[in-house]
N, C-alpha and C positions, 0 to 999 in steps of 0.2 A: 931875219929875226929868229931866235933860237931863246925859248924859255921856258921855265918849269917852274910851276907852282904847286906846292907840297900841300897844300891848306883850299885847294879848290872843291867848293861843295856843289857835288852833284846829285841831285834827288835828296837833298839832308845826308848824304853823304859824306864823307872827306875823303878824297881823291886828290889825284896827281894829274892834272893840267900840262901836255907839252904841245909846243908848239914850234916847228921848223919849216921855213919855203910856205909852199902850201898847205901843209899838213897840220892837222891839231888830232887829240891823242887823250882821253881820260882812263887812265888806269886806276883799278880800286883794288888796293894792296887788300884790304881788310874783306872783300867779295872776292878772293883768291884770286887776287893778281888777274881779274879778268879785264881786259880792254873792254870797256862799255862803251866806248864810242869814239870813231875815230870817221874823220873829214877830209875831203881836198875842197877847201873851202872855195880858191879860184875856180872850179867848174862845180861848187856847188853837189857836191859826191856826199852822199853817207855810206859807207863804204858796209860798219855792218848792223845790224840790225837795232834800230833805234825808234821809239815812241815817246816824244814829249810828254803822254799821258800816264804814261807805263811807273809806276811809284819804286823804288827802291825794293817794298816788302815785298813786289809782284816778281821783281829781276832776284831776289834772294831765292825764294820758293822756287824758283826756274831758273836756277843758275846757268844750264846745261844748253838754256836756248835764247840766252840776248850775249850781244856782244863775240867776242874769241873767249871762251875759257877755256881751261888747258886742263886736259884730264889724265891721271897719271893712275894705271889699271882701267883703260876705257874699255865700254862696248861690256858684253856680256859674259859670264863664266861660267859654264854650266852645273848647276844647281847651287852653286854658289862655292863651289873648289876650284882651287888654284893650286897645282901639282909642280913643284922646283924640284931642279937636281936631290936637295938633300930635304926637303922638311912636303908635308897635305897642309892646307892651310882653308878653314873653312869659315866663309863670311856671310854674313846675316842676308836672305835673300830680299833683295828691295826690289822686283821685279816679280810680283808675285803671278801676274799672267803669265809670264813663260817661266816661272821657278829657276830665275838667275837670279846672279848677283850683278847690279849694273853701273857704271862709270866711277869707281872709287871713290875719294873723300876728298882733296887734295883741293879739290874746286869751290870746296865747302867751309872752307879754313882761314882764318885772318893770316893774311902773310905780314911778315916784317919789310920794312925799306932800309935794305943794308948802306946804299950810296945813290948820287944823283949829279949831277954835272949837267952845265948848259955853254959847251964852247966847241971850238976848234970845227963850227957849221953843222952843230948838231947837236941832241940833248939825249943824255944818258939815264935809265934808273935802273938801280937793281933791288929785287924783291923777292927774298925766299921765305920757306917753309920746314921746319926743322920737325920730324916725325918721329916719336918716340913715346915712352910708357906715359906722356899725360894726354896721349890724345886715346878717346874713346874707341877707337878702331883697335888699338892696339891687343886686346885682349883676342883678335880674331889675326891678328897679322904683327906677331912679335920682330920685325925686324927693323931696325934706327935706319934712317935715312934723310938727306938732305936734297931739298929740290929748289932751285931759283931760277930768274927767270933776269937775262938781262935786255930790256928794252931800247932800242935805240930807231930814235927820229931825224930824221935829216932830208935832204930833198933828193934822198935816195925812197923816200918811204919810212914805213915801219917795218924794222927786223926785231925779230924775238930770235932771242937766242935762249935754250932751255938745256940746265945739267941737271943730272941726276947723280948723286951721291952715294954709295952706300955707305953708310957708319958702323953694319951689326958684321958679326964671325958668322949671317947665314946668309947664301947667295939671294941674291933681289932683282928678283923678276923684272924684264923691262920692257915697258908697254903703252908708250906716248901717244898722243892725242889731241890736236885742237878740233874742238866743235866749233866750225867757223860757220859764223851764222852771217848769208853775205845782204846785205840789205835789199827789197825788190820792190821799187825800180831804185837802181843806185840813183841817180840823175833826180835832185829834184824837182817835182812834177812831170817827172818823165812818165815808159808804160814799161810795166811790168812784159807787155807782151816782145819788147823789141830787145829785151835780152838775148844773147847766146850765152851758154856752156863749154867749155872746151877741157876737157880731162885726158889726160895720158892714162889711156886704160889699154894692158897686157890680155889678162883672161880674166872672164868673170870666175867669183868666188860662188859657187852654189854653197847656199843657203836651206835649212829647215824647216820647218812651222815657227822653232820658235828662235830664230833669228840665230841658228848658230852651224859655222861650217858643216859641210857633207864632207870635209876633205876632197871634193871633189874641182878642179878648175876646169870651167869650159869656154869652148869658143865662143869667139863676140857672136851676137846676135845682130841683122839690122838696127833693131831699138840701143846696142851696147853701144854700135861703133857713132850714133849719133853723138857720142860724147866723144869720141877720137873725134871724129869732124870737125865739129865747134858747131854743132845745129841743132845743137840738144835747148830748149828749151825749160828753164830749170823751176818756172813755176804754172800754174795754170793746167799741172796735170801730177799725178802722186807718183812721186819719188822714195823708191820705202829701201833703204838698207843695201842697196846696189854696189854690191863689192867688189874689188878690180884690184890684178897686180897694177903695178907702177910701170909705166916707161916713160922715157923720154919724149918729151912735148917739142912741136917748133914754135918759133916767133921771132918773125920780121926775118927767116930762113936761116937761124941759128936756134941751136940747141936750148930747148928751155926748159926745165925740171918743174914744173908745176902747173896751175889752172890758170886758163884764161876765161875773163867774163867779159864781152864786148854788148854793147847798146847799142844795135846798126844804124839804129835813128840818129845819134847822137853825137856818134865817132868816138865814143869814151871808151875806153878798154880800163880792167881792173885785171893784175898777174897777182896772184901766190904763189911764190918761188919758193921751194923746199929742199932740204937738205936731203943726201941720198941715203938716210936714214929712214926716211919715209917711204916704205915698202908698197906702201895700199892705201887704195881712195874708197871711202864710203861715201857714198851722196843720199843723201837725207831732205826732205823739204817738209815735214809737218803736216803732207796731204795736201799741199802743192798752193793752199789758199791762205797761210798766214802771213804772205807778203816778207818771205827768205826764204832759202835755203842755204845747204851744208855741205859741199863737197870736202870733207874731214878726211887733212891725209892722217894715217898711221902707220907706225913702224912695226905692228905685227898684226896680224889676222886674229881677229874677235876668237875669243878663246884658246887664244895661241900655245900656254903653257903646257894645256890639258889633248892639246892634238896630237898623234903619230905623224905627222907629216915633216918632215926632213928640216932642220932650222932657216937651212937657207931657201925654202921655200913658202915655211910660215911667219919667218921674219922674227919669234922669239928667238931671244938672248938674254942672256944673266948676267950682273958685275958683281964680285968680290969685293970684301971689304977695302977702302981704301980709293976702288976703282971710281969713276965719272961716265957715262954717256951723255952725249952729248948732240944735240939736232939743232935746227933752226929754219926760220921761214924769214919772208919776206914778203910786204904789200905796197903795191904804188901803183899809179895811174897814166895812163898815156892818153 
C-alpha cells in the first residue's frame, strides 16, 4: 500500500499523511516541513517523539523539540554574527542566557507543497521555502534563498532529501541541521532503560560556558567512546551538547554512515543513515527525563562561519548564486 493524503488533519492541523510497507509519515508543510510523527506500525515503533496529549500550539512554540525539524543556520552564533567571505551580518539575539543567536527561522515558516506522488512502491512529496525581502528576518540577513525538502517513503524507510539554493549576488553560508528528536522507548510500552546509543564519533568538540567551540578537538574519553560502542545509554542521565567529528559507523560488519538505536529487550533496531555532508553529531536529550533524545547530525560545527579553524575541519562552506547543496538522511527499522 502506497498513499498520501494532502488534507490529513492532525492536532487541527492540515498535514500530509503517507503511508508505504510499514511505515506511516505526517508531515506539516505549514510547521516547516517538520515530520511530526512517523511509525513502523507492524512492530508498533514511534520512531520520534510524539504525545497524543501534546496540542499543535504547544508543537508550534517548541518547534525545535517534537518531531525531525530541519534547521537551516542551526546551533548558536556568537553574539549573534555571522562573518561570510564578503558581507557581517548581525541577528537579533534569541538566546539571551548565552547572548547568541540560536537555530535560525526556516523551522518557523509555512512551507509550500510543490509536488506529491504515490507509485512505482513508494510515495513522494516535495516541500519548499522561498526566503526573501518579505520575510521578517530579512532586514538582518539580506540574502534570497531557496530551501526544500524532498520526502520519500517506501519500505526502504523515510529519506529526506534537503537542497539548499542560493538566489542573491551574496555568498550564503551553509549550515544544515536535523533536530531529531528520537522517541524513548521507541517500542510501544517498552522501557526507556533497554535502549542503546551508537554514534560514529572522531574527536570530541570542546565546548565553552556558553555552548560554543574552544576550537579545540580532543580525545575520546571513556564516557565519549560509550557512544562509539553502542552502550551509550541515551536517556535517564543528561546529555547536554556533546560534540563529535563524524566517522564511519559499522552494521551487520559493513560500513554504515550514521546512528544506530537498538532496544536489547526487544530486538528492534532504529539506523539514521546520513549523507557525507554531515560532518558532526551533537547529542542532546532535554536533561535526559523528557522521554527523547537528539543525536542531530550537522554539516558544520556550531559557529562555524565565525571560527579560525581550517574549513575542512569546521565543515563551513558557502554557495554562490546559482549554486545548490545538497545532503540527505535516511530512517528505517530492523
Amino acid at each position: 500500500m502506497n498513499k498520501i493524503d494532502l488534507n490529513y488533519e492532525f492536532k487541527g492541523e492540515s498535514c500530509v499523511k503517507m503511508q508505504s510497507d510499514k511505515y506511516t509519515a505526517i508531515i506539516a508543510p505549514a510547521v516547516g516541513s517538520a515530520v511530526l510523527r512517523m511509525r513502523d506500525d507492524k512492530n508498533d515503533l514511534e520512531i520520534f517523539r510524539f504525545r497524543k496529549f501534546i496540542s499543535m500550539q504547544n508543537i508550534r512554540e517548541q518547534r525545535e523539540i517534537w518531531g525531525l525539524p530541519t534547521l537551516y543556520l542551526p546551533n548558536r552564533f556568537d553574539k549573534g554574527v555571522l562573518k561570510t567571505s564578503d558581507a557581517e551580518y548581525h541577528f537579533p539575539i534569541n538566546e539571551p542566557l548565552f547572548n547568541n543567536f540560536i537555530h535560525g527561522w526556516v523551522h518557523q515558516r509555512a512551507h509550500e507543497i510543490e509536488c506529491y506522488s504515490e507509485d512505482n512502491g513508494k510515495c513522494v512529496l516535495i516541500t519548499s521555502y522561498i526566503y526573501d525581502k518579505n520575510d521578517e528576518m530579512y532586514e538582518f540577513f539580506p540574502v534570497d534563498f531557496k530551501i526544500s525538502y524532498t520526502f520519500t517513503l517506501s519500505k526502504d524507510g523515510l529519506r529526506q532529501d534537503i537542497y539548499l539554493t542560493n538566489n542573491s549576488d551574496k555568498a550564503l553560508p551553509v549550515s544544515i541541521c536535523t533536530h531529531t528528536c528520537i522517541n524513548s522507548p521507541l517500542k510501544d510500552g517498552g522501557n526507556e532503560a533497554d535502549l542503546r546509543l551508537c554514534v560514529p564519533v572522531g574527536e570530541k568538540c570542546e565546548l565553552d560556558s556558553r555552548c560554543l567551540p574552544t576550537e579545540r578537538l580532543l580525545a575520546l574519553t571513556d564516557r565519549d567512546k560509550e557512544y562509539k560502542a553502542g552502550k551509550k545509554t541515551p536517556t535517564g542521565q543528561k546529555l547536554d551538547n556533546d560534540m563529535y567529528t563524524a566517522v564511519m559507523n559499522t552494521y551487520k560488519d559493513k560500513p554504515f554512515n550514521g546512528v544506530i538505536v537498538r532496544d536489547i529487550k526487544n530486538g528492534i533496531t532504529l539506523l539514521n543513515e546520513v549523507s557525507e555532508e554531515f560532518k558532526f553529531w551533537n547529542i542532546w536529550n532535554h536533561d535526559g527525563d523528557k522521554g527523547y533524545f537528539c543525536p542531530e547530525p550537522m554539516t558544520a560545527m556550531i559557529n562555524a562561519p565565525n571560527l579560525s579553524l581550517d574549513k575542512e575541519i569546521s565543515g563551513y562552506c558557502e554557495i554562490m548564486k546559482g549554486e545548490t547543496f545538497k545532503c540527505w538522511q535516511r530512517f528505517y527499522t530492523e
